[in-house]
C-alpha atoms as an extended CHARMM CRD file, in Angstrom:
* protein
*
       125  EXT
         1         1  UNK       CA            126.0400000000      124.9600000000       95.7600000000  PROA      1               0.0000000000
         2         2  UNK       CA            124.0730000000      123.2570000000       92.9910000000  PROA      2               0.0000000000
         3         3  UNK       CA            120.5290000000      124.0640000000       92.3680000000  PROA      3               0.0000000000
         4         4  UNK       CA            117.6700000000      121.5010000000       92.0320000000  PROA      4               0.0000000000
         5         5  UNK       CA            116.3630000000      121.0210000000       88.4130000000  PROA      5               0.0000000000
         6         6  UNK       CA            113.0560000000      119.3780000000       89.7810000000  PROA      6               0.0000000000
         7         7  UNK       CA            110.0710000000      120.5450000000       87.8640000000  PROA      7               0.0000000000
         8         8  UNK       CA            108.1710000000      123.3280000000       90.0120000000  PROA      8               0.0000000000
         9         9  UNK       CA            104.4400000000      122.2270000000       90.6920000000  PROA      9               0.0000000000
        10        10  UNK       CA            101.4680000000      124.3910000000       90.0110000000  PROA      10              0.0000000000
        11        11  UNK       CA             99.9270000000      125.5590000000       92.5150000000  PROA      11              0.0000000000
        12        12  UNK       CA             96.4540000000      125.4510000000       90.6280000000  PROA      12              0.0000000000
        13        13  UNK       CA             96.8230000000      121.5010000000       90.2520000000  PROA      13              0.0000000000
        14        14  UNK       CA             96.7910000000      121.6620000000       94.3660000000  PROA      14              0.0000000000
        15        15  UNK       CA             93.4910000000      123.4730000000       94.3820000000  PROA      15              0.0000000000
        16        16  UNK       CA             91.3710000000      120.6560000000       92.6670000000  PROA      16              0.0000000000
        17        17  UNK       CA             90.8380000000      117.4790000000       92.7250000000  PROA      17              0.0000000000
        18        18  UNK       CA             89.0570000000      114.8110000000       90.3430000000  PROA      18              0.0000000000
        19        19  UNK       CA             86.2150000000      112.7050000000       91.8750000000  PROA      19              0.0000000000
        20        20  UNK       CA             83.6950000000      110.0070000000       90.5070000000  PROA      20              0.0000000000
        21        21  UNK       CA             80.3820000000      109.7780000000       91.7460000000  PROA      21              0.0000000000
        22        22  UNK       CA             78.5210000000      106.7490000000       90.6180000000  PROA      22              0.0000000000
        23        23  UNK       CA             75.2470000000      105.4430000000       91.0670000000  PROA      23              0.0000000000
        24        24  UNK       CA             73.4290000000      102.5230000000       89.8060000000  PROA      24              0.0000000000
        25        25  UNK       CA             69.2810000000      103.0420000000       89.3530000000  PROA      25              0.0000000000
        26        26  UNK       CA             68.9500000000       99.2150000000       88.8510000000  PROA      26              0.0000000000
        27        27  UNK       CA             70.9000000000       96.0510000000       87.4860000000  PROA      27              0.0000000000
        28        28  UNK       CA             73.2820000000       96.5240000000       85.1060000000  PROA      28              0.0000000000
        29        29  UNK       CA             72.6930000000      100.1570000000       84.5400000000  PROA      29              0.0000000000
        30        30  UNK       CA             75.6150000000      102.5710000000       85.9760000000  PROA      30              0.0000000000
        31        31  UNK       CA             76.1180000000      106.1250000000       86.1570000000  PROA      31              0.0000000000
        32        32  UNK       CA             79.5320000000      107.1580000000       86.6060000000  PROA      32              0.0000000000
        33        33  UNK       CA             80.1360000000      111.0450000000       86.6820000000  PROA      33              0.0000000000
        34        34  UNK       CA             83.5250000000      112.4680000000       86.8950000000  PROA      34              0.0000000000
        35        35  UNK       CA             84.0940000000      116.1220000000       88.4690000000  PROA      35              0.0000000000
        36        36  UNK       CA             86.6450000000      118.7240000000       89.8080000000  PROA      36              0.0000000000
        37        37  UNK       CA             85.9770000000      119.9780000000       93.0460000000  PROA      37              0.0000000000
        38        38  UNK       CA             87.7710000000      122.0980000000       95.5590000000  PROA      38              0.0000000000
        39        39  UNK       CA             90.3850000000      120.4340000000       97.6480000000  PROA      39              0.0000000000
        40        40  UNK       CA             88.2060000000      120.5590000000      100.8110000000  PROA      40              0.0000000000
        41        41  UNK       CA             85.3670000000      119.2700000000       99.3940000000  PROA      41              0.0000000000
        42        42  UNK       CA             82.8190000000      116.9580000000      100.5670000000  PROA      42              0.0000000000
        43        43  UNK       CA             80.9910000000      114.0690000000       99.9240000000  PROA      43              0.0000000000
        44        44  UNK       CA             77.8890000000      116.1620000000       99.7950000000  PROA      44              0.0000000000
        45        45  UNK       CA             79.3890000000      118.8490000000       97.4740000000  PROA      45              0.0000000000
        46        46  UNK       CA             79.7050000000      115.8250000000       95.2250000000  PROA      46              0.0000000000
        47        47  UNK       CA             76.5750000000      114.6200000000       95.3970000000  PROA      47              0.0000000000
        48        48  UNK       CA             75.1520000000      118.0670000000       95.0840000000  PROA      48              0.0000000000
        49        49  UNK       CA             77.4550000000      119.0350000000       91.6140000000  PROA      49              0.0000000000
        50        50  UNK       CA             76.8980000000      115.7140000000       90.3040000000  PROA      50              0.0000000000
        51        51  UNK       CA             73.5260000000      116.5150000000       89.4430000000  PROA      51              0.0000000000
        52        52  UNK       CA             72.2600000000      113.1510000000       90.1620000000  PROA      52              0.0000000000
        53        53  UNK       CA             69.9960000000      114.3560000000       92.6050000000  PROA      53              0.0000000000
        54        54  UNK       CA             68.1040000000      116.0780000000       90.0040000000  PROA      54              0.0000000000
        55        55  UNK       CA             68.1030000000      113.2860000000       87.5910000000  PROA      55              0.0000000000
        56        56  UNK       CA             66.6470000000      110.6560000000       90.2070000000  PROA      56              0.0000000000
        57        57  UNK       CA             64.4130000000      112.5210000000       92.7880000000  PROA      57              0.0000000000
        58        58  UNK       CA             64.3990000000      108.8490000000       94.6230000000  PROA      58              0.0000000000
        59        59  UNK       CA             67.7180000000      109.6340000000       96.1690000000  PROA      59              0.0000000000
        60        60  UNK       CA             67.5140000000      111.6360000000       99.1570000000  PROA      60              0.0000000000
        61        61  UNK       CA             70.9440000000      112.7770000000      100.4080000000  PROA      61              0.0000000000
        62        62  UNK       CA             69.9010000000      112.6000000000      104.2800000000  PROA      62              0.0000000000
        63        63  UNK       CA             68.1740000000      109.0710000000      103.7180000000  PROA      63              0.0000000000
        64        64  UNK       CA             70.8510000000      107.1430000000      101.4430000000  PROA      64              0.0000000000
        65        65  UNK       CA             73.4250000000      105.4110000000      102.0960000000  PROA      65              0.0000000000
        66        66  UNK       CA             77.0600000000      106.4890000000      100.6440000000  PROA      66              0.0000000000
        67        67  UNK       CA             80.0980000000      105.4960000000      100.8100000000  PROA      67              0.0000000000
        68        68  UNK       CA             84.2100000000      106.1010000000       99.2720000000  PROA      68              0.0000000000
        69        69  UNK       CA             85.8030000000      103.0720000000       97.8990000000  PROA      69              0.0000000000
        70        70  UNK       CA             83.0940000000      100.6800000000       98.7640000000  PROA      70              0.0000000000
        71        71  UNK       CA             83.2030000000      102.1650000000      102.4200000000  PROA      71              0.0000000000
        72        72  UNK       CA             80.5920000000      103.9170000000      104.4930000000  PROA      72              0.0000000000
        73        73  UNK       CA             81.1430000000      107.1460000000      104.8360000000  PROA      73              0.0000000000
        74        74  UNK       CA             79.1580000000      110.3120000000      106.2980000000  PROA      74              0.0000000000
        75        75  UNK       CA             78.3750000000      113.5950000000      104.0600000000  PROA      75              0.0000000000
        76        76  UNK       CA             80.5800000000      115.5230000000      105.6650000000  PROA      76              0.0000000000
        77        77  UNK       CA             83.7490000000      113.3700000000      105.2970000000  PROA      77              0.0000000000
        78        78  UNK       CA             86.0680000000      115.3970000000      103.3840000000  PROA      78              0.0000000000
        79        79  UNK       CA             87.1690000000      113.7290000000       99.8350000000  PROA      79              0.0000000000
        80        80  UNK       CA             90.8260000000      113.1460000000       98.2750000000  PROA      80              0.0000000000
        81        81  UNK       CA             91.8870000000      113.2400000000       94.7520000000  PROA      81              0.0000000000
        82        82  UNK       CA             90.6200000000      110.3300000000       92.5360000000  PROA      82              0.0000000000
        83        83  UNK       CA             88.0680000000      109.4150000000       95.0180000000  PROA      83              0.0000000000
        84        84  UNK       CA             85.1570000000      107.1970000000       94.0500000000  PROA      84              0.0000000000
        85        85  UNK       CA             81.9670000000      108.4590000000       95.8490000000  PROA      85              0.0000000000
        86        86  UNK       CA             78.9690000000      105.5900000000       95.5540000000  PROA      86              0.0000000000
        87        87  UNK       CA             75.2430000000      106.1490000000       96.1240000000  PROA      87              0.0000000000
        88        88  UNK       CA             73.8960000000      102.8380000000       97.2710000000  PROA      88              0.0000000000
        89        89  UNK       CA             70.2860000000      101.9340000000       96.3340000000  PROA      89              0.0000000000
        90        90  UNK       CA             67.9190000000      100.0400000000       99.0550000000  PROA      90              0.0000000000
        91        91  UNK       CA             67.9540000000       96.1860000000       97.7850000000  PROA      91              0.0000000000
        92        92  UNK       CA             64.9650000000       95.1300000000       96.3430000000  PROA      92              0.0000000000
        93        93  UNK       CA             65.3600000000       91.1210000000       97.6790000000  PROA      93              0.0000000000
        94        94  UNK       CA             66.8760000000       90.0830000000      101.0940000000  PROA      94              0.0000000000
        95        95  UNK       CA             70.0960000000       87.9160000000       99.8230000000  PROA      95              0.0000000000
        96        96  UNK       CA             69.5580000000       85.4000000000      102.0530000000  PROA      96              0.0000000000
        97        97  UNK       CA             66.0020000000       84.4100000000      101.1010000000  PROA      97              0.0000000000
        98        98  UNK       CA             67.2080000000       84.9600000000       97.4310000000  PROA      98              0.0000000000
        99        99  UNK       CA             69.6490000000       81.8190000000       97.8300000000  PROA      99              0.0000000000
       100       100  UNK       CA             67.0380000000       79.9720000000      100.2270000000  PROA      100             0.0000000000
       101       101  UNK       CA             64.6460000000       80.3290000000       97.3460000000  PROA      101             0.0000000000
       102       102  UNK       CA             66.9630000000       79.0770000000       94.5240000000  PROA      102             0.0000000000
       103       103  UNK       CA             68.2880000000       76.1230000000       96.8210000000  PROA      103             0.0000000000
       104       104  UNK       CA             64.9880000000       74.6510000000       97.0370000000  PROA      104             0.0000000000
       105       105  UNK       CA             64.4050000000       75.2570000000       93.3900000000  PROA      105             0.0000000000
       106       106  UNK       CA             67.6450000000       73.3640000000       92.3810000000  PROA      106             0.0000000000
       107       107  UNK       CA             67.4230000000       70.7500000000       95.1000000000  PROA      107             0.0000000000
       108       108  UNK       CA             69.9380000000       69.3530000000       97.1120000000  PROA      108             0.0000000000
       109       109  UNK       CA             71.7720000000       67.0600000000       94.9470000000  PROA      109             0.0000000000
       110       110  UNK       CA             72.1050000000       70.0020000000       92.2690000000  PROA      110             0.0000000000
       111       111  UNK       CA             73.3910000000       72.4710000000       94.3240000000  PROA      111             0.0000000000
       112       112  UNK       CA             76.0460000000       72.7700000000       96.6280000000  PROA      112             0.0000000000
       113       113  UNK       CA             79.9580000000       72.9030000000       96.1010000000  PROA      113             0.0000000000
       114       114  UNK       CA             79.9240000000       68.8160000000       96.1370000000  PROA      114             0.0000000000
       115       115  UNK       CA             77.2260000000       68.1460000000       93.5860000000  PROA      115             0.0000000000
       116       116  UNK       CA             79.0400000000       67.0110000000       90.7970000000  PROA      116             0.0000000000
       117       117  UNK       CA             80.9750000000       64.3450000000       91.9240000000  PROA      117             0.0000000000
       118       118  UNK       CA             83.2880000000       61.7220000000       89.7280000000  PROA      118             0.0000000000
       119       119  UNK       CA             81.0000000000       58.0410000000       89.4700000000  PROA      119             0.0000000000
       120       120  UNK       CA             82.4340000000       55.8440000000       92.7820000000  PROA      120             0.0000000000
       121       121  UNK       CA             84.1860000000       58.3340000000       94.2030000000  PROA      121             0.0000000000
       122       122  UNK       CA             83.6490000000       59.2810000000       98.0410000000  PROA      122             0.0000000000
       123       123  UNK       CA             81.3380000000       61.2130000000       99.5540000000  PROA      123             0.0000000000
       124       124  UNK       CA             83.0860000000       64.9540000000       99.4320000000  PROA      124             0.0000000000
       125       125  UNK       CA             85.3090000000       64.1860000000       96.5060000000  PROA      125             0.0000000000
């Protein structure tokens, strides 16, 4: 009988995992924190040891919007390793009457996936 030579894991490696929790005040500012938590942690134990409730009162944990990965997620959902918990902020312009607004700045014949078309070719080319 031959024994396995497969490195033993530590059991304190199983106990932990690494999370980010990010969070983005306004445009093109980001903060990205990076804990260990328990195993069976949860997306509010992140929140809460991130500290960024304390740095921006405005977030209210029952109120906002969170999600893993870019999905929606509740509090209580439990987290993996290398999660990526995101606090999503309220948006400040509808999208839709953002690109209503530039379309009728730019006109018609500026904007559009057509508008710059080769001299004499057809309409769509």
């Amino acid at each position: 009988m031959r024994l396995s030579s497969a490195p033993v894991r530590c059991m304190a490696s199983d106990m932990s995992i690494q999370v980010a929790v990010v969070y983005s005040p306004r445009a093109r500012q980001v903060q990205e924190i990076v804990l260990r938590l328990a195993s069976n942690s949860t997306v509010s134990d992140a929140l809460q040891a991130s500290g960024l409730l304390e740095l921006f009162p405005s977030i209210d944990p029952q109120i906002t919007v969170v999600g893993v990965w870019g999905r929606k997620s509740g509090l209580q959902q439990t987290l993996r390793d290398n999660d990526r918990v995101e606090v999503y902020r309220a948006l400040a312009v509808d999208p839709k009457a953002a690109r209503r607004e530039r379309f009728n700045q730019q006109g018609a014949r500026s904007a559009g996936l057509f508008s710059k078309k080769r001299v004499g070719a057809k309409a769509g080319y």
